[in-house]
ROROMI-814039 format. One record per residue (C-alpha): x, y negated, z. Coordinates in steps of 0.001 Angstrom, whole numbers, plus 500000, padded with zeros to 6 digits. Layout:
BEGIN
XYZ;...
# end
This chain:
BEGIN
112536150787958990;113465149547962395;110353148329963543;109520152439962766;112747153027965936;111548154361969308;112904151807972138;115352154232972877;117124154509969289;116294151229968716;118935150289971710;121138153266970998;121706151313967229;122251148306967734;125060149316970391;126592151318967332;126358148207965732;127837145784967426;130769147994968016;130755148099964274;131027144441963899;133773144107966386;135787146415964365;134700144573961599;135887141552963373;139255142775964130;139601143940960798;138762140587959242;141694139264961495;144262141792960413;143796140341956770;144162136651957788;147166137459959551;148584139141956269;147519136210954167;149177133490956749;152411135741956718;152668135498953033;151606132117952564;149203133644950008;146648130641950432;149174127876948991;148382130245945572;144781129015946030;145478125244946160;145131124689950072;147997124077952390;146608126435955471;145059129337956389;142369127361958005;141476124983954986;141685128500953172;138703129826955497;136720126865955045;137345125897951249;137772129901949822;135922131752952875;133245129318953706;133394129717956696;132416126883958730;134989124327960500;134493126332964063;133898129437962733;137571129209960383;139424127661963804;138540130064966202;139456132701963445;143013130960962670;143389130824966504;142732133925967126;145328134562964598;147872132566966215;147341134751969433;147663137938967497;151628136899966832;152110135102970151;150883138731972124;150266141857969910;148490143511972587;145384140218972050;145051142660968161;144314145428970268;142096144379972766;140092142549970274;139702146016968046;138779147960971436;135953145176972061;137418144190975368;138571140691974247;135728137781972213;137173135741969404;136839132896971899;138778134015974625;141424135018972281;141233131434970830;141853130225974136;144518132205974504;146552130625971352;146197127275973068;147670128605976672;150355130541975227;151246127602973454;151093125260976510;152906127796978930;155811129516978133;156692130770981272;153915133442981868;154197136632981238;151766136980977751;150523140759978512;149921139987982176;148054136849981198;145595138800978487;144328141874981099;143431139186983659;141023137872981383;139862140968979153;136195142138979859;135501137819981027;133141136200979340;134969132791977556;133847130289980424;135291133149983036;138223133429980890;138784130299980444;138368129233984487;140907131680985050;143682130114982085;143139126449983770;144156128344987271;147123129944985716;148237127015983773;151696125212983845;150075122363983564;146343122638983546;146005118014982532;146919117740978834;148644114826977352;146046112429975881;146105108902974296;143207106851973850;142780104041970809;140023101911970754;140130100709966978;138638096818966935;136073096835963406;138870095014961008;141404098014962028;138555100348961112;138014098840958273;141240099372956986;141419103235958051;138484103465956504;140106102255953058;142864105126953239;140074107923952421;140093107375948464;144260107542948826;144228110254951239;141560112492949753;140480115621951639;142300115177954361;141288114025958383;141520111386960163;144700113057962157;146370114408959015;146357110460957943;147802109149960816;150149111907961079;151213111162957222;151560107903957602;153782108149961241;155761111167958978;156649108437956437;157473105317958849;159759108245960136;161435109171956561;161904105213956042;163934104672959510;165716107670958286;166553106361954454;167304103172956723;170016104661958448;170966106916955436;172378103890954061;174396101992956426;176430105321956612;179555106227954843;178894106916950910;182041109634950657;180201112536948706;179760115460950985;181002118755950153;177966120810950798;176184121673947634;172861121357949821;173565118198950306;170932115698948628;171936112154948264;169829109278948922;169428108127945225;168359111543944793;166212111853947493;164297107879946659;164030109365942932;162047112078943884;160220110418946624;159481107599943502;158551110651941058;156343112720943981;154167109561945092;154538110622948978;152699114082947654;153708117622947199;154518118850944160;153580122559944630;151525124215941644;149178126759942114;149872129431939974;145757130394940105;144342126852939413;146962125330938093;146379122199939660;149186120352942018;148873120857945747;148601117074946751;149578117433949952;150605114296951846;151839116105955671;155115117865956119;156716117409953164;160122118684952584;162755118502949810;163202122111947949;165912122889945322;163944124732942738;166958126885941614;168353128106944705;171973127243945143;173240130592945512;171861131198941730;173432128213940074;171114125268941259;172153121866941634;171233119288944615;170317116786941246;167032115113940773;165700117584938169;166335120175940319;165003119135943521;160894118599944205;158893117763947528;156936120490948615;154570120625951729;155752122995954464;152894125689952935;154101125346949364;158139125442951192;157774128705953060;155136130506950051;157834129309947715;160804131462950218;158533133880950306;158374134505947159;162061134043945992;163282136090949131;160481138210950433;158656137886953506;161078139995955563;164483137706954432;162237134299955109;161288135900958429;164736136722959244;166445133117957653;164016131073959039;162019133047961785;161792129527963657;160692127469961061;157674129998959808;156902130490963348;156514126978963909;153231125077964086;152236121518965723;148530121583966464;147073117911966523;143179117515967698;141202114744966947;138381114213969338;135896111200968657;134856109661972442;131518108134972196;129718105471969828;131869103315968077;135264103719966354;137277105506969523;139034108426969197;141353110252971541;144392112086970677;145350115270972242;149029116160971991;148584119838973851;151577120941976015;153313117235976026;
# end
């Protein structure tokens, strides 16, 4: 059928098309945004939006970041949703734009986008590094020696499914909650009087029960979420409805399972409103591996 098009319809199509896709684009976006503000993907067993593209999507690694970025841009500037629809702004550029708003809060987000609509991403992102705070991000190099690597290496079976950063960030996150327990109990023992509160023994007989995972259940699979990163103690039964800070009714939940859990015991608008901060909130780690051998850098963006 098209090889049937005179040049001239032939051209005149496939311009209808590709402002077809870029709708389609946009409107592909719109959902991912709904599904991120719910937290519907901790239903589906993953703990992201972007392990949700890749796992339930299939999309590929790049294709489900530069999606989940362009995402993040959509709440960081609303006007990046609209130039996006209109055509005027690629998925790239807008990706781009999620890791400068994120690096510079002092620009002005609206001014920022029109300087770089109708660019091309290596234009747009020329102009970003010009306008950036501070263009040099923070970076720390390891170079792992092989016995070191070895030993990473043997963390893969215990830390199944996740990266190398998510690892290293568990493993920093629970060095953390021990200096924490630590000093937890060289302070005063007088019970406190906030029924939030969660005691220590409370706290190490969950941690003992959870295994350094989250306990979150998806209500689709049925199997548990396993997360290892960003786990936080949740009172099943909320206080206000009778609930207890006692070991049966407190579990660890990752921060996906937390804020799908708010969601739904309070609705999206209430979490929004409770918590705006804490659903808002994201701490982007890259992993970048330098070269042959076992070097990687770390890339802590905005530091």
């Amino acid at each position: 059928m098209i090889r049937k098009l005179s040049d001239k319809e032939l051209i005149v199509q496939v311009v209808r098309k590709v402002k077809e896709e870029k709708l389609i684009v946009s409107e592909v976006l719109n959902y991912l945004e709904e599904i991120d503000r719910r937290k519907v993907f901790i239903d589906y067993g993953v703990p992201s939006l972007f392990k949700f593209c890749t796992r339930i999507l299939k999309y590929s690694d790049s294709e489900a970041a530069i999606r989940v970025k362009a995402v993040r841009a959509f709440k960081a500037s609303p006007i990046v949703k609209k130039k996006i629809a209109d055509g005027s702004l690629g998925l790239t550029t807008a990706a781009y734009l999620d890791s400068f708003f994120k690096n510079n809060k002092k620009q002005h987000k609206e001014d920022v986008v029109k300087q770089v609509c109708g660019k091309s991403s290596k234009q747009a992102k020329d102009i970003l590094n010009l306008l950036a705070d501070n263009p040099v991000p923070r970076t720390l190099k390891i170079t792992l020696p092989e016995h070191l690597l070895k030993k990473f290496e043997s963390l893969s079976d215990d830390f199944e499914g996740c990266s190398e950063i998510e690892i290293i960030e568990s493993l920093i996150d629970r060095h953390i909650e021990q200096i924490k327990q630590g000093k937890a109990k060289r302070r005063s023992t007088k019970k406190s009087k906030n029924q939030r509160y969660i005691t220590r023994v409370v706290k190490e007989g969950v941690d003992q029960r959870a295994k350094n995972r989250c306990e979150g259940i998806s209500p689709i699979s049925g199997k548990r979420c396993q997360s290892r990163t960003n786990l936080q103690y949740d009172h099943i039964q909320a206080i206000s409805k009778g609930g207890d800070s006692s070991k049966e009714n407190i579990r660890k939940l990752c921060f996906g399972c937390n804020a799908r859990a708010g969601v739904k015991a309070l609705g999206v608008q209430k979490m929004l409103q409770r918590d705006s901060a804490t659903l808002q909130a994201s701490t982007n780690y890259y992993l970048e591996e330098t070269g042959a051998g076992p070097q990687y850098t770390f890339i802590a963006p905005g530091g």
